[in-house]
C-alpha positions as CSV (number, residue, x, y, z in Angstrom):
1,X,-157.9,12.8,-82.9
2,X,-154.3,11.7,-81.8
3,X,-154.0,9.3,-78.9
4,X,-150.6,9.2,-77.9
5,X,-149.6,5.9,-76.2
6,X,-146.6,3.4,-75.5
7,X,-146.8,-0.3,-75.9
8,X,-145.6,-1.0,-72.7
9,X,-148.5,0.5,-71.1
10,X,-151.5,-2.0,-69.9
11,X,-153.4,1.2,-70.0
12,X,-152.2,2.1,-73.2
13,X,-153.1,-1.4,-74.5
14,X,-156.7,-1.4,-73.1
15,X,-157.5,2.2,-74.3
16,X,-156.3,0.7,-78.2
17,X,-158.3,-1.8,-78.0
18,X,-161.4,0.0,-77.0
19,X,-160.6,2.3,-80.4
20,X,-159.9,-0.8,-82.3
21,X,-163.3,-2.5,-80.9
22,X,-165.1,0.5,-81.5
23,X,-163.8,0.9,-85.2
24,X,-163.4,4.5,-84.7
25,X,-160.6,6.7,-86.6
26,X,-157.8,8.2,-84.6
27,X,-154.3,8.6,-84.8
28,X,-151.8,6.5,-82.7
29,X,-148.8,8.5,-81.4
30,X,-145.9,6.3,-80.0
31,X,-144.2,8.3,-77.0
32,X,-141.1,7.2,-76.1
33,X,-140.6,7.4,-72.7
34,X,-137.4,6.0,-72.3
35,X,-135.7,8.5,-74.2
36,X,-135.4,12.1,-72.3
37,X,-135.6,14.3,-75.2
38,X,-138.9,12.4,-76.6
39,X,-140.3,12.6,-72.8
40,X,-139.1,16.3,-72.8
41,X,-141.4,16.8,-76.2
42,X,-144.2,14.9,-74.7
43,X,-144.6,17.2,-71.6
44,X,-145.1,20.1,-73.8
45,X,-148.1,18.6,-75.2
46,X,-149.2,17.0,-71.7
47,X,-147.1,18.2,-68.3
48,X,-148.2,15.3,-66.6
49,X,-146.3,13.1,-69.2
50,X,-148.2,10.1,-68.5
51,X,-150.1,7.5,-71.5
52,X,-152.5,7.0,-72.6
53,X,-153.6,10.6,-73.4
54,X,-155.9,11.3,-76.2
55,X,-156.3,15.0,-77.7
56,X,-158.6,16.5,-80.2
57,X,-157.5,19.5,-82.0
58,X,-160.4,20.0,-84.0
59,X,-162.2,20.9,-80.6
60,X,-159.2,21.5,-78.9
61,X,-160.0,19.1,-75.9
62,X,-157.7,17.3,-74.1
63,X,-158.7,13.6,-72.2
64,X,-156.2,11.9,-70.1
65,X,-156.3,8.3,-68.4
66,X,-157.6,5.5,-70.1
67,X,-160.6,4.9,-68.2
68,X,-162.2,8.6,-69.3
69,X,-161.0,8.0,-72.9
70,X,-162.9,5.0,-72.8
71,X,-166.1,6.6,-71.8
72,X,-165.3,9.7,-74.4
73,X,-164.7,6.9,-77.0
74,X,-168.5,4.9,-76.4
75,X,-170.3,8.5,-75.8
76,X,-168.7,9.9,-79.2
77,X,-167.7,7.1,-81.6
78,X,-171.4,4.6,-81.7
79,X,-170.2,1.3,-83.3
80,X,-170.7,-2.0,-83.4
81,X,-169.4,-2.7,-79.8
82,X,-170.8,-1.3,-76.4
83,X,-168.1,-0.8,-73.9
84,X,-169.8,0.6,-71.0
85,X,-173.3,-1.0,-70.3
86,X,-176.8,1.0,-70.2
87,X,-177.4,0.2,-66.8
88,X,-176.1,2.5,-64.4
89,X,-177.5,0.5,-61.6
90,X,-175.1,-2.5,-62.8
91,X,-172.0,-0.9,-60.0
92,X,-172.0,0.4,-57.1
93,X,-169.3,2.8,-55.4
94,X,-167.4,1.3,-52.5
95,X,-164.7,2.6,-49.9
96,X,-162.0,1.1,-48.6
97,X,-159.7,2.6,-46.0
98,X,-156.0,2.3,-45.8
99,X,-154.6,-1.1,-44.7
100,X,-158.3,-2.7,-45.3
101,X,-158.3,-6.5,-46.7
102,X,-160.5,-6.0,-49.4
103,X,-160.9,-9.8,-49.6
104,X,-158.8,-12.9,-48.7
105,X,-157.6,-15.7,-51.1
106,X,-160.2,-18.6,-51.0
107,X,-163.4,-15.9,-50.2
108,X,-166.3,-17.6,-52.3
109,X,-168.3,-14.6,-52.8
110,X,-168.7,-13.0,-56.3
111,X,-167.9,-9.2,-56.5
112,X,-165.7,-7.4,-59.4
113,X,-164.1,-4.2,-58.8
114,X,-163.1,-1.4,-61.3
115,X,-160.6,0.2,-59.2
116,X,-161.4,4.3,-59.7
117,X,-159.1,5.8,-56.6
118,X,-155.8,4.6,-55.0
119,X,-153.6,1.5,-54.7
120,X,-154.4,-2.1,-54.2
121,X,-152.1,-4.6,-53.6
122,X,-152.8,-7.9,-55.0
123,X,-151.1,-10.6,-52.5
124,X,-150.7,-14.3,-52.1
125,X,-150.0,-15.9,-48.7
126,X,-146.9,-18.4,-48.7
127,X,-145.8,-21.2,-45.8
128,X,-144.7,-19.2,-43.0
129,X,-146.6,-16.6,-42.8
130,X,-145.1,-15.1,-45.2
131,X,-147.3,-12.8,-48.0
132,X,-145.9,-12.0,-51.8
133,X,-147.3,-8.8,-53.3
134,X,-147.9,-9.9,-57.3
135,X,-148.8,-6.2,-58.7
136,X,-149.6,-3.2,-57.4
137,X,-153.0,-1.8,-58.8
138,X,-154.0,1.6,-59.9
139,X,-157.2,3.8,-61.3
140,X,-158.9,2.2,-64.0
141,X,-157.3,-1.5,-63.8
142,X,-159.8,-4.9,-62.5
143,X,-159.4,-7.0,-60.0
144,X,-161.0,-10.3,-59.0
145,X,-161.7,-11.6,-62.6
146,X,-163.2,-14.9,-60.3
147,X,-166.3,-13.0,-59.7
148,X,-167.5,-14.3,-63.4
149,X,-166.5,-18.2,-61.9
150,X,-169.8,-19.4,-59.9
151,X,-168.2,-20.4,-56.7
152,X,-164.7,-20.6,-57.9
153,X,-162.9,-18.8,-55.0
154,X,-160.6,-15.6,-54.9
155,X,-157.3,-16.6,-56.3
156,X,-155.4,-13.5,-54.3
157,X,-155.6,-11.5,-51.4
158,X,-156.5,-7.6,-52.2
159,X,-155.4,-4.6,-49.9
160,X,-156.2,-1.3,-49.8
161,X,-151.9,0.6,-49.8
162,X,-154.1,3.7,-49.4
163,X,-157.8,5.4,-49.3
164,X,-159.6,3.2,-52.0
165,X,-162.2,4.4,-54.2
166,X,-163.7,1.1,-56.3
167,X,-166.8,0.5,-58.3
168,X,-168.5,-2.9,-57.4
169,X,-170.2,-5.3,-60.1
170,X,-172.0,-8.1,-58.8
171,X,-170.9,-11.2,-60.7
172,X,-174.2,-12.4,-61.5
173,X,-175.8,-9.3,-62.5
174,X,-172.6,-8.8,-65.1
175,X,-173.4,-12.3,-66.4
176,X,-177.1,-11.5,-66.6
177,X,-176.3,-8.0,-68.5
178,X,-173.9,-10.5,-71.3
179,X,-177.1,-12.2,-71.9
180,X,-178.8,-9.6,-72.4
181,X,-176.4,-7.8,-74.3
182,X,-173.7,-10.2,-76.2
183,X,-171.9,-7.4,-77.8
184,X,-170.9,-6.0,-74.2
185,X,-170.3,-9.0,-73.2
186,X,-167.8,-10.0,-76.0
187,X,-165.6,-7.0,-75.2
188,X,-165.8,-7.6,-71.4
189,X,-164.3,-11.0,-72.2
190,X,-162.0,-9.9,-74.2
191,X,-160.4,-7.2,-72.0
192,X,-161.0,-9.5,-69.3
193,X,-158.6,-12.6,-71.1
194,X,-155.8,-9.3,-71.3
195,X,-156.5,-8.8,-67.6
196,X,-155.6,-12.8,-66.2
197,X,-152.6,-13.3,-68.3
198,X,-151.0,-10.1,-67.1
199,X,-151.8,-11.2,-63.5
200,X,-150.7,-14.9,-64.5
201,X,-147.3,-13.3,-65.9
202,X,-146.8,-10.8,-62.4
203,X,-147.3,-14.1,-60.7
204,X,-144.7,-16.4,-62.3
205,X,-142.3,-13.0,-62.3
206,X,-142.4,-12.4,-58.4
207,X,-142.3,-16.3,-57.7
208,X,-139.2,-16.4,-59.9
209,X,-137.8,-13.8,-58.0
210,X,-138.3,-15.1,-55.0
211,X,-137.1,-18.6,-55.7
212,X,-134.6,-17.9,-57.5
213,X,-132.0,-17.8,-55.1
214,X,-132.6,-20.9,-53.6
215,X,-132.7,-22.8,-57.4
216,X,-129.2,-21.4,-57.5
217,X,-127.9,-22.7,-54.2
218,X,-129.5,-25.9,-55.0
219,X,-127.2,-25.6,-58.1
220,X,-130.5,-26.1,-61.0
């Protein structure tokens, strides 16, 4: 099987490493998306042209988006790693509707979300009223990684840019289902680690950005 994929991707990146944790055999195909002609080839093996896609000839099937790969990967490749745990129970489906605060920056209550519809803005709120969005969220990325801190507080504000779909883990039922199942827990962790310094980097990028122009007036 051929995933095709481009570094730049965070999707692309967590859909690798579920192959790599897995050990299963496939094919990585770099697309190049910033050249036209490569994109051009790429839409003729998927019109939607978006990574990671993964496609198996041998039973000609075709799985897109990173998050259905990674269930095709743990239902059809068994390995030493579990990516998905046994318990269905473990989430639950929650709604949010357009313009909804999801949860405020400083909220002590322990809920992580696998986001499965829409866009979620990730914000923090500045002197003056004023509100910096960080990253802008889509299907199958996390968000509030401080549900796995006992009592440690939200470190951003999310909200709902649109009709949210979200799957909700209680925190300590995820730390009970580690326990009970280190391997799981392991490659939570470790996905989880890629997850905070991607938010830590959006973070320092947007504050640059912002500050910036007064580091230059101030002539540093």
């Amino acid at each position: 099987m051929k995933l095709y994929y481009h570094p730049l991707s965070s999707y692309s990146q967590k859909t690798l490493m579920a192959f790599y944790e897995k050990g299963c055999a496939f094919e990585p195909v770099l697309v190049n998306l910033m050249d036209e002609q490569g994109k051009a080839e790429y839409k003729r093996i998927y019109p939607m042209g978006k990574v990671p896609f993964l496609r198996i000839e041998e039973k000609q099937w075709s799985v897109p988006e990173s998050s259905i790969i990674i269930e095709y990967i743990e239902r059809h490749c068994p390995g030493r790693t579990k990516l998905i745990p046994d318990d269905p129970d473990l989430a639950r489906q929650v709604h949010f509707d357009e313009g909804q605060v999801i949860f405020r920056e400083g909220d002590d209550y322990s809920v992580f979300y696998l986001l499965v519809k829409g866009m979620v803005a990730l914000e923090l709120e500045l002197p003056g009223e004023q509100v910096l969005r960080v990253q802008t969220l889509y299907a199958g990325d996390e968000f509030d990684w401080s549900a796995l801190l006992p009592h440690a507080g939200k470190h951003f504000q999310a909200r709902a840019l649109e009709p949210v779909t979200a799957l909700a883990f209680e925190g300590e039922q995820l730390l009970a289902s580690f326990k009970s199942d280190p391997e799981f827990g392991l490659a939570f962790m470790l996905r989880l680690m890629g997850v905070v310094s991607e938010r830590l980097r959006a973070t320092r990028l947007q504050l640059l950005d912002m500050y910036s122009p007064v580091a230059k007036a101030a002539g540093t």
